[in-house]
LOMARLUM-339005 format. One line per 4 residues: number of its first residue (from 1); their letters; for each residue z, y, x of C-alpha. Coordinates in nm, 2 decimals. Last residue first. Layout:
NUM) a) Z:Y:X; ...
END
This chain:
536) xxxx) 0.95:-5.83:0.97; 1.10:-5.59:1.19; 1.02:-5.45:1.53; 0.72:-5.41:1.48
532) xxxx) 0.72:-5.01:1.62; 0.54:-4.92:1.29; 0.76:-5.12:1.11; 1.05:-4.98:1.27
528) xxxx) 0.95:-4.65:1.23; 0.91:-4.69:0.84; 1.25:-4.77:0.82; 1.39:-4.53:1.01
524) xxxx) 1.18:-4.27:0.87; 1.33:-4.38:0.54; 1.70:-4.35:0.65; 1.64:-4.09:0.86
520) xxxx) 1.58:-3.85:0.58; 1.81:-3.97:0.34; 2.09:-3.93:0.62; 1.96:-3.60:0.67
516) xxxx) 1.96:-3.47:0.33; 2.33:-3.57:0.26; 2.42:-3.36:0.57; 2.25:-3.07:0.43
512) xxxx) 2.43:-3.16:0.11; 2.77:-3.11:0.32; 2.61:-2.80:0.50; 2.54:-2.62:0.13
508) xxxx) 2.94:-2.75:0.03; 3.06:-2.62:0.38; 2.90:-2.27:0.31; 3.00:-2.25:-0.05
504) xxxx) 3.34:-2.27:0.06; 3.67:-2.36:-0.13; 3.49:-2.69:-0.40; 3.44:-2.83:-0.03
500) xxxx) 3.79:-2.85:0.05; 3.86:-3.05:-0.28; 3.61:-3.23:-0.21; 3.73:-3.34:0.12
496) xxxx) 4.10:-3.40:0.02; 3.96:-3.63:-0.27; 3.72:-3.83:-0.07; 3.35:-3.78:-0.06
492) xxxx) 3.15:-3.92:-0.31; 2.78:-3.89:-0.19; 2.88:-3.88:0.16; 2.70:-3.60:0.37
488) xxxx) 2.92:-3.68:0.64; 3.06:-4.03:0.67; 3.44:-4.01:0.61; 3.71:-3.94:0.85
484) xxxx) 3.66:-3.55:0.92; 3.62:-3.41:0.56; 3.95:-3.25:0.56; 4.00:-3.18:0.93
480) xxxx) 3.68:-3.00:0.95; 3.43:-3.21:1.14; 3.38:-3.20:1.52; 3.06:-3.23:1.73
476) xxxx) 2.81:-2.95:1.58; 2.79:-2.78:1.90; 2.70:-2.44:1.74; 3.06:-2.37:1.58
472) xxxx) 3.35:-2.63:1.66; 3.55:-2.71:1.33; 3.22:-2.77:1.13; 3.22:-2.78:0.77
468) xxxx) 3.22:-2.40:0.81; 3.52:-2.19:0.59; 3.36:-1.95:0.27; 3.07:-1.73:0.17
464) xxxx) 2.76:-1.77:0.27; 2.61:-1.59:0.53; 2.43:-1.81:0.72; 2.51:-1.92:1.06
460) xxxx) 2.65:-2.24:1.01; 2.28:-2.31:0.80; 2.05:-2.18:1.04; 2.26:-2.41:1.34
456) xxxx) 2.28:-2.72:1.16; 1.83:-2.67:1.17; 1.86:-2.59:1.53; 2.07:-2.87:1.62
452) xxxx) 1.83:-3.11:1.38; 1.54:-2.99:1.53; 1.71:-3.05:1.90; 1.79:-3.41:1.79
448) xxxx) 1.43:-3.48:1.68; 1.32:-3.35:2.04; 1.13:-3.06:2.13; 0.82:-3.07:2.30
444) xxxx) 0.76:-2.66:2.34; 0.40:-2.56:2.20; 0.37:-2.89:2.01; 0.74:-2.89:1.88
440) xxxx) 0.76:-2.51:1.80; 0.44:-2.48:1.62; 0.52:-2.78:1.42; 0.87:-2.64:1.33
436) xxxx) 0.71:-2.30:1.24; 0.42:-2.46:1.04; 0.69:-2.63:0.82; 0.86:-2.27:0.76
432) xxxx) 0.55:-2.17:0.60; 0.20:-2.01:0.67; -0.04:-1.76:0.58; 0.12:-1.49:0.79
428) xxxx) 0.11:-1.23:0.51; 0.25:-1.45:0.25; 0.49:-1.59:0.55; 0.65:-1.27:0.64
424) xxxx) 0.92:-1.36:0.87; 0.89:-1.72:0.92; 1.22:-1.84:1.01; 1.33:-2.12:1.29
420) xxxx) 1.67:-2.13:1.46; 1.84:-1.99:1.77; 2.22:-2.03:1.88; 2.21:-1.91:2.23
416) xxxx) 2.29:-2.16:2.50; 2.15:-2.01:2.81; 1.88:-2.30:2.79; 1.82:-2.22:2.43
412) xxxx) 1.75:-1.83:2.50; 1.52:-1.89:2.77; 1.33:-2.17:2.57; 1.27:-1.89:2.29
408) xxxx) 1.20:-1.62:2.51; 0.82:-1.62:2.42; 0.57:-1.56:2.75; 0.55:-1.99:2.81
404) xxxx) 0.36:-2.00:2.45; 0.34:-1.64:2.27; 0.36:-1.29:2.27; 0.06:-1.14:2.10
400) xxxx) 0.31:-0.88:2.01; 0.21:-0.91:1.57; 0.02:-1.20:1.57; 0.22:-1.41:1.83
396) xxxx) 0.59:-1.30:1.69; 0.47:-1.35:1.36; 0.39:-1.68:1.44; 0.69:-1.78:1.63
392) xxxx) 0.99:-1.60:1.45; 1.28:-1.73:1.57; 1.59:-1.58:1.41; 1.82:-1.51:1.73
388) xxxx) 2.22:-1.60:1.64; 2.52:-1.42:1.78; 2.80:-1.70:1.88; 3.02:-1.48:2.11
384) xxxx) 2.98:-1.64:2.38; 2.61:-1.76:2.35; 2.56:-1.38:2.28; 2.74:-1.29:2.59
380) xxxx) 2.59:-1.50:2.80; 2.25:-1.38:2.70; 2.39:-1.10:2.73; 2.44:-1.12:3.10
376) xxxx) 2.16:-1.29:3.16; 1.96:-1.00:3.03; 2.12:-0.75:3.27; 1.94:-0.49:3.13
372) xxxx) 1.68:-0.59:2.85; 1.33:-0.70:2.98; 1.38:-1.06:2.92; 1.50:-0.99:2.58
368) xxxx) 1.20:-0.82:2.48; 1.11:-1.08:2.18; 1.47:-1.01:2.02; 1.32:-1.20:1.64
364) xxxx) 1.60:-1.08:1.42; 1.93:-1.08:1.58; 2.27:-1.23:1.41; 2.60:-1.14:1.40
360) xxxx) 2.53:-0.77:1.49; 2.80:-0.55:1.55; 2.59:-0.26:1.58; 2.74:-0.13:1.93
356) xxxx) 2.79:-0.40:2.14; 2.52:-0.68:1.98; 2.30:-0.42:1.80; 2.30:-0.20:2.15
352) xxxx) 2.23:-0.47:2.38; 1.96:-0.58:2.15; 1.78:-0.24:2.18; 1.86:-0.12:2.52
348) xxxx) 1.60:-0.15:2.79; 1.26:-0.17:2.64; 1.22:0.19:2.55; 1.22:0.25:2.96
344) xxxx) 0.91:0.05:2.98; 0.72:0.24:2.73; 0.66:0.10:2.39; 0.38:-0.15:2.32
340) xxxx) 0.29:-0.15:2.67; 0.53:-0.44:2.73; 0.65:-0.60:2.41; 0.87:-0.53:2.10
336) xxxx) 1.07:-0.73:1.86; 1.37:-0.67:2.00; 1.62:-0.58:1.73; 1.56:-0.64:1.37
332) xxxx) 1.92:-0.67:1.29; 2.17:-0.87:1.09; 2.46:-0.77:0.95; 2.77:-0.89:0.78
328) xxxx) 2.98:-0.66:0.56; 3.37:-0.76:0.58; 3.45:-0.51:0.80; 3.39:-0.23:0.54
324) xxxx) 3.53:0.08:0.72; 3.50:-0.03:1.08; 3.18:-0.18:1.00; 3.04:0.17:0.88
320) xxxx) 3.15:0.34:1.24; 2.99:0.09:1.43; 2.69:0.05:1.17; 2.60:0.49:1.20
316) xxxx) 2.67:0.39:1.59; 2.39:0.13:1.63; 2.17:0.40:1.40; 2.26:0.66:1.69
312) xxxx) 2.12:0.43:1.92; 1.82:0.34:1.71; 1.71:0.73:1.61; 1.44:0.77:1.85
308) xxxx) 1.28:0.43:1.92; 1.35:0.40:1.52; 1.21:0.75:1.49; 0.88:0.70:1.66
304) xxxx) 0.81:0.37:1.56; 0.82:0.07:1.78; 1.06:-0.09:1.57; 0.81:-0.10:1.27
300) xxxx) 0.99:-0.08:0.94; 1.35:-0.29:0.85; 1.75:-0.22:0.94; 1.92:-0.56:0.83
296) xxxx) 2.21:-0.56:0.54; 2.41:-0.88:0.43; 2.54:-1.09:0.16; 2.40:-0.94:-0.14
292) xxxx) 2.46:-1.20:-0.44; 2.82:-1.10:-0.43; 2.75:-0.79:-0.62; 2.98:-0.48:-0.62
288) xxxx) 3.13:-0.45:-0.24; 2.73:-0.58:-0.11; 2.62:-0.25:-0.32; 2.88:-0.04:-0.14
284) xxxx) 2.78:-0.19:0.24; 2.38:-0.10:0.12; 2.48:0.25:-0.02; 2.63:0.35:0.33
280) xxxx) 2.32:0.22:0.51; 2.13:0.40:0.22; 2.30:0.75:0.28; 2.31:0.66:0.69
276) xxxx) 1.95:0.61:0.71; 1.85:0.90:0.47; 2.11:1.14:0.66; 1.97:1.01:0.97
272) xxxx) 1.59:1.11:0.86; 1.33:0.82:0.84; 1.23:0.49:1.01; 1.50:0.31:0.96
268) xxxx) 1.42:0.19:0.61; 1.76:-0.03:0.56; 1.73:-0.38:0.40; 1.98:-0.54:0.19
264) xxxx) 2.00:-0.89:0.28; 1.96:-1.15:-0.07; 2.08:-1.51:-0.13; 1.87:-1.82:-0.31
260) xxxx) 1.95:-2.15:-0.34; 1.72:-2.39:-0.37; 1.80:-2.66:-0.65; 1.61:-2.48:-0.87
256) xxxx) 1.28:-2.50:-0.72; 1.25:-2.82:-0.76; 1.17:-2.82:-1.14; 1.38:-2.81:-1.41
252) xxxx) 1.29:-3.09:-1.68; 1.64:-3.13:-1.82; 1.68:-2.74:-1.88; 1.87:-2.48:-1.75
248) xxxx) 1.65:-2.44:-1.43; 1.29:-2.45:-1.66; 1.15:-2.31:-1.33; 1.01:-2.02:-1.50
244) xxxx) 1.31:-1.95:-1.68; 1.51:-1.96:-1.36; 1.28:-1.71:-1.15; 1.26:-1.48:-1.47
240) xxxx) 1.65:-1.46:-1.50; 1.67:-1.45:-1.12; 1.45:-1.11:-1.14; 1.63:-0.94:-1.46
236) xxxx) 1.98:-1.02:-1.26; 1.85:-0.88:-0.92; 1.71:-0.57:-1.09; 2.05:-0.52:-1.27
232) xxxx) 2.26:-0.53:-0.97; 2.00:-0.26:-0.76; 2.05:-0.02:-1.07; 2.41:-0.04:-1.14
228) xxxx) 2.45:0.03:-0.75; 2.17:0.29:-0.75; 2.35:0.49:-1.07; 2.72:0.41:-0.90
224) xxxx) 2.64:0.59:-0.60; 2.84:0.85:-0.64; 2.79:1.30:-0.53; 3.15:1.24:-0.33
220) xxxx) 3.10:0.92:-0.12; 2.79:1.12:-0.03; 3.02:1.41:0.11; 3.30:1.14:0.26
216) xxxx) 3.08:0.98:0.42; 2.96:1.26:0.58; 3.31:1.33:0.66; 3.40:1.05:0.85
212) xxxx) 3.06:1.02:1.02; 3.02:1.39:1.22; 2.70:1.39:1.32; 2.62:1.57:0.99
208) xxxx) 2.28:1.56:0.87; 2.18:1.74:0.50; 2.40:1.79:0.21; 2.10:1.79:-0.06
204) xxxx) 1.90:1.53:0.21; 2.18:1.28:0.16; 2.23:1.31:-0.17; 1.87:1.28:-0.29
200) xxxx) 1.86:0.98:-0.06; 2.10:0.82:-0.26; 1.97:0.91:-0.57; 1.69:0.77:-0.49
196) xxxx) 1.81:0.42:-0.33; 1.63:0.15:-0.52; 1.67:-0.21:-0.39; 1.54:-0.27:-0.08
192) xxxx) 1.47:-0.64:-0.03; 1.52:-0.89:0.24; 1.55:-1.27:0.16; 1.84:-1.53:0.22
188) xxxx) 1.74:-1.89:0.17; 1.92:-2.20:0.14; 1.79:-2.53:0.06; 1.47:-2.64:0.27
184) xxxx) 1.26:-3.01:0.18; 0.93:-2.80:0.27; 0.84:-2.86:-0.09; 1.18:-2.68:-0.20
180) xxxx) 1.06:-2.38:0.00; 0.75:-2.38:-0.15; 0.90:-2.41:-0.51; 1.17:-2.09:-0.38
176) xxxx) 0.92:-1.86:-0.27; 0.69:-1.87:-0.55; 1.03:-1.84:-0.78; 1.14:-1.52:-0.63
172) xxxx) 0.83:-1.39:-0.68; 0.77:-1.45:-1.04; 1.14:-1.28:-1.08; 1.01:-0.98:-0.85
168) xxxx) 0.70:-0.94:-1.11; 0.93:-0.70:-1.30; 0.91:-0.48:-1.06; 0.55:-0.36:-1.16
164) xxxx) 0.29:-0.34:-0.93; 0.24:-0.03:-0.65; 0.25:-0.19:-0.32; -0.06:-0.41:-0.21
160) xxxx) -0.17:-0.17:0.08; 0.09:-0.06:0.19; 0.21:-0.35:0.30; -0.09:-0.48:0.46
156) xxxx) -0.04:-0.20:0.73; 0.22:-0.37:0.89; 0.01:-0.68:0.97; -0.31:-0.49:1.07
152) xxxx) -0.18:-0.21:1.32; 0.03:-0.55:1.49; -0.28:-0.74:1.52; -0.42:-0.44:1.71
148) xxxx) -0.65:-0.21:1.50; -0.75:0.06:1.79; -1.04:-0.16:1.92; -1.09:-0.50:1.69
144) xxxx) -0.81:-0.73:1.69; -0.97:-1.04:1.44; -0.79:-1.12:1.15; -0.94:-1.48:0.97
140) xxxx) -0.61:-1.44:0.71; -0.35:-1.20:0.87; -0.30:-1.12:0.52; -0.34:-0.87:0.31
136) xxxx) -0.66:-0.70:0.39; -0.83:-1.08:0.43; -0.70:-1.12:0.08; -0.84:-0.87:-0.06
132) xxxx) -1.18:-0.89:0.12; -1.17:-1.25:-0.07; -1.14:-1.12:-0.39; -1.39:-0.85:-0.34
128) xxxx) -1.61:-1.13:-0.26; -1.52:-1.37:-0.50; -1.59:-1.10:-0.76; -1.44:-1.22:-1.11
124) xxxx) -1.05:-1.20:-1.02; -1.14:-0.92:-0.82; -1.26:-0.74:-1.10; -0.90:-0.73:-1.25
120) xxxx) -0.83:-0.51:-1.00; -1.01:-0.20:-1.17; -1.26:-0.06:-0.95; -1.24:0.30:-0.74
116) xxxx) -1.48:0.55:-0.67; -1.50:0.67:-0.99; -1.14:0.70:-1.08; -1.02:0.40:-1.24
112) xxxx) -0.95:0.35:-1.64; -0.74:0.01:-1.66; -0.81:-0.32:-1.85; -0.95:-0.38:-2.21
108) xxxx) -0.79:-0.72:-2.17; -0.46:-0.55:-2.16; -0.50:-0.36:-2.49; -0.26:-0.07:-2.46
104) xxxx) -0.50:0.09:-2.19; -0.38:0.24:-1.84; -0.54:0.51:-1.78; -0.63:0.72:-1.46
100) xxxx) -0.53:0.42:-1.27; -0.31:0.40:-0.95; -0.48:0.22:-0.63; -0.44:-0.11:-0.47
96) xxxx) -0.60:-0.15:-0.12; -0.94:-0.27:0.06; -0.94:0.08:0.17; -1.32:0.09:0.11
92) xxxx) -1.31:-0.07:-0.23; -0.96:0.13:-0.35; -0.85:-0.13:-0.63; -0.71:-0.04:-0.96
88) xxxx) -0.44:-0.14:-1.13; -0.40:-0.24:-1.47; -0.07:-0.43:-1.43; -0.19:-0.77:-1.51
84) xxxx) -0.49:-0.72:-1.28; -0.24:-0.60:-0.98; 0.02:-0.90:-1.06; -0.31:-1.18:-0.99
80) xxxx) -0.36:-0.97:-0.70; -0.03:-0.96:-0.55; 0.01:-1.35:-0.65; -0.32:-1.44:-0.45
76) xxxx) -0.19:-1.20:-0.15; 0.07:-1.45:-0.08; 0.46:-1.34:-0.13; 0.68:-1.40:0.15
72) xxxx) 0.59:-1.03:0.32; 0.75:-0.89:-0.07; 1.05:-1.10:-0.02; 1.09:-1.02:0.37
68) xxxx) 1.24:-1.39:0.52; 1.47:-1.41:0.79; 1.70:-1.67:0.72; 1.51:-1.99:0.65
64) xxxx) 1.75:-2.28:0.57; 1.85:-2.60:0.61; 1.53:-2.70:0.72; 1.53:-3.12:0.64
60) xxxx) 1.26:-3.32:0.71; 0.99:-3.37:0.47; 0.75:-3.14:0.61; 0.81:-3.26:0.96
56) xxxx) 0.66:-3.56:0.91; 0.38:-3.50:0.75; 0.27:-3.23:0.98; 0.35:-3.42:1.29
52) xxxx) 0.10:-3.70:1.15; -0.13:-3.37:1.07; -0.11:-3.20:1.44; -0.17:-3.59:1.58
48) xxxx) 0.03:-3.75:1.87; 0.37:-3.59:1.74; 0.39:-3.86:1.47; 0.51:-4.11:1.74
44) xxxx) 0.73:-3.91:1.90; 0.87:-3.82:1.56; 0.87:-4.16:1.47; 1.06:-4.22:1.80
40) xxxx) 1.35:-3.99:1.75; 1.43:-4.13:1.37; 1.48:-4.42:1.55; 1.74:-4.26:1.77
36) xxxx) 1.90:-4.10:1.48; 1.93:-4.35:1.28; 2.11:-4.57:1.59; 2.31:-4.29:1.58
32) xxxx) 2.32:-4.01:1.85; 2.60:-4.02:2.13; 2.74:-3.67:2.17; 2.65:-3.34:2.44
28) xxxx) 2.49:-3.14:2.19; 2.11:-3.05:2.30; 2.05:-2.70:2.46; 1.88:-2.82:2.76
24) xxxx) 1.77:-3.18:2.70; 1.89:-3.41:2.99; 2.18:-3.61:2.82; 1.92:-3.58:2.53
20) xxxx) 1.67:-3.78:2.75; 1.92:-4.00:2.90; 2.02:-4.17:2.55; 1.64:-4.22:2.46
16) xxxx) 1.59:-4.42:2.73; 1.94:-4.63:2.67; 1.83:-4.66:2.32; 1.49:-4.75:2.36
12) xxxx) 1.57:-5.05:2.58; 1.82:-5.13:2.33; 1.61:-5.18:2.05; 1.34:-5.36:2.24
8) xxxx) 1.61:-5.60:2.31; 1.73:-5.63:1.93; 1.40:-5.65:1.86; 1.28:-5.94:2.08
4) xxxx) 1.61:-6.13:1.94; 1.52:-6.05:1.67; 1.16:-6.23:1.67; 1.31:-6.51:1.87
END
């Protein structure tokens, strides 16, 4: 009686949950599993309380986060901690790290600091210069105050703890991979900006030249083998000290190891167009030489007076670069602007311009969508073409104060745009990819089956090397021929499918995504049912 009770409540559920996802808005048109289904109702059930939803969501699978700034990921804890092992000093009324006068040979001596500065290592004995430090930061307890707008505050925290050593990158690396393989994610690709001197020393010797062939051929000419060398070993010294931290060649490794970790070249756009192009042009060398580099993005404030100047004739600086190195992805900070932070006429272009002219694969945040021209239109165009938006909730919120029902994110779903999750900056956030998914399913109700579309979605859109598991991009309905008649995410697939998978690193990281989910749902199932009493 007690199954048969089960079975029936079993199928009620089924058939309702069946009609929702026929109804969703960007969910793929296919039958989910009976895992999936249940999996469905713990998440409706966890979605009553923040913390339940919490728990639950930091065990699912993420895939990946895509849009992550190494030196924004980092929390102001580790700059500080980095700052006293360095000897630096601290600036009390800028709230900001400061060069010594003397650095001494005995560490616990500490640094020599100007009179009106104090050595950082004080912090770690003042809790209240401590914790101004990591108010200045971090969007920790920010309040917009007149002329210091959230966005004032959050870019400004960068200068202020710059200055430690490189070699702390390697300790970086490795903060941001254990909380990403707490948050049950796999695949990350963070922006740095390795050193371009000489670059830039080229470019401002031989000046501007509209004329792209040949100042390409000028810079081509002065090398850039000293800044290639130079970016390849600082990404080999860093993973080192990452991987001997986590033990990663040794029986005991930790987590951390088994998240994968990828690097986009950023370009500062906010400076000269020789300096731009120089480093743009360095940037699509350097991903040539080291494999580890899988794409560039333009960084700095997009509201800035040469990016709103320059960002057209940027687009065209990556038009005629991709014609040379067509291999190169991108992805661009495009649209993360608001009303009345520019002027209405500055709104019109900037995604439209990475998309046509920039060749942009993928678009980093694209707030002012809305207020493009024609934004249907390339909306349309994007789905089309499968150009992904990285989703950027909080930052979005603290930096435009765009937010809730005035965030494109629905928009862009319901035009069928690939979208998934990131966190930007979360060091200087104070958050992580967990809080994103949370934030997104309280503000917008989404369903386990859209998570799991958007979370299929970061991953086919990475840039990993290699064919897609999936023989129909976004809609995530078809498998590749060679893995198609097994259960995905099989522990031993067949001999044709692991022989396909052994060809691509992207299939092999969506194959183990795959894995993760049936684990996943497995135990939520489980548990759901017992919640639900509907077995013993």
């Amino acid at each position: 009686m007690k199954l048969a009770r089960a079975a029936q409540a079993l199928f009620h559920f089924s058939c309702t949950f069946a009609l929702s996802v026929s109804l969703g808005i960007s969910t793929p048109a296919q039958t989910a599993t009976p895992a999936e289904m249940r999996t469905s109702r713990a998440l409706d059930i966890a979605r009553a309380n923040p913390l339940d939803l919490h728990a639950f969501l930091v065990d699912m699978p993420k895939g990946t986060d895509l849009h992550s700034h190494l030196s924004g990921a980092v929390y102001a804890e580790s700059w500080i901690r980095a700052a006293a092992e360095d000897q630096l000093c601290v600036d009390p009324k800028a709230l900001a790290f400061a060069k010594p006068e003397h650095k001494s040979e005995d560490a616990a001596a500490g640094a020599t600091c100007d009179k009106e500065n104090v050595p950082a290592a004080k912090a770690l004995k003042d809790q209240h210069l401590y914790d101004e430090l990591i108010d200045s930061f971090s969007m920790r307890g920010y309040v917009p105050t007149p002329g210091i707008t959230g966005h004032d505050h959050f870019f400004d925290t960068f200068d202020k703890f710059g200055g430690t050593s490189h070699s702390h990158k390697g300790e970086f690396l490795y903060e941001v991979a254990a909380r990403a393989a707490a948050q049950n994610i796999q695949y990350m690709e963070l922006m740095e900006t390795p050193d371009f001197s000489h670059a830039a020393a080229a470019a401002h010797e031989i000046g501007w030249n509209p004329d792209l062939p040949k100042m390409r051929e000028a810079l081509v000419k002065k090398g850039f083998s000293q800044d290639i060398d130079s970016a390849k070993k600082a990404f080999t010294e860093a993973e080192s000290v990452r991987d001997k931290l986590g033990h990663c060649s040794q029986s005991d490794a930790a987590d951390a190891c088994k998240v994968k970790q990828r690097f986009i070249y950023q370009i500062l756009r906010g400076f000269s167009n020789e300096q731009v192009f120089a480093q743009t042009l360095l940037a699509f060398e350097t991903i040539q030489a080291d494999p580890r580099i899988v794409g560039i993005n333009f960084v700095m404030p997009e509201d800035g007076y040469l990016s709103m100047t320059n960002f057209e004739e940027q687009m065209k600086m990556l038009d005629y670069l991709h014609g040379v190195y067509p291999n190169v992805h991108i992805t661009m900070h495009a649209g993360e602007l608001a009303p009345g932070l520019v002027t209405d006429e500055g709104l019109c272009c900037h995604i439209h311009w990475a998309v046509e002219l920039g060749h942009a694969e993928r678009i980093g945040h694209g707030v002012d969508i809305m207020y493009e021209k024609d934004p249907y239109k390339l909306m349309d165009t994007m789905a089309k073409n499968h150009v992904m938006v990285e989703i950027a909730l909080t930052s979005n919120d603290v930096i435009l104060g765009i937010s809730g029902k005035d965030h494109p994110f629905p928009i862009y779903r319901k035009h069928g745009v690939p979208v998934s999750l990131s966190t930007d900056d979360e060091g200087v956030s104070r958050i992580d990819l967990t809080h994103e998914y949370v934030r997104a399913v309280e503000t917008y109700g989404l369903r386990y089956v859209e998570l799991k579309q958007m979370v299929r979605t970061g991953m086919e859109h990475s840039f990993q090397p290699g064919d897609s598991l999936w023989s129909d991009r976004d809609t995530f309905k078809a498998v590749a021929p060679a893995c198609a008649k097994e259960p995905l995410g099989a522990d031993r697939p067949t001999e044709t499918c692991a022989t396909f998978l052994k060809t691509s690193e992207k299939a092999t990281q969506q194959w183990g995504l795959e894995r993760r989910f049936r684990a996943f749902e497995s135990s939520h199932s489980s548990s759901e049912m017992l919640k639900a009493g509907l077995t013993k």
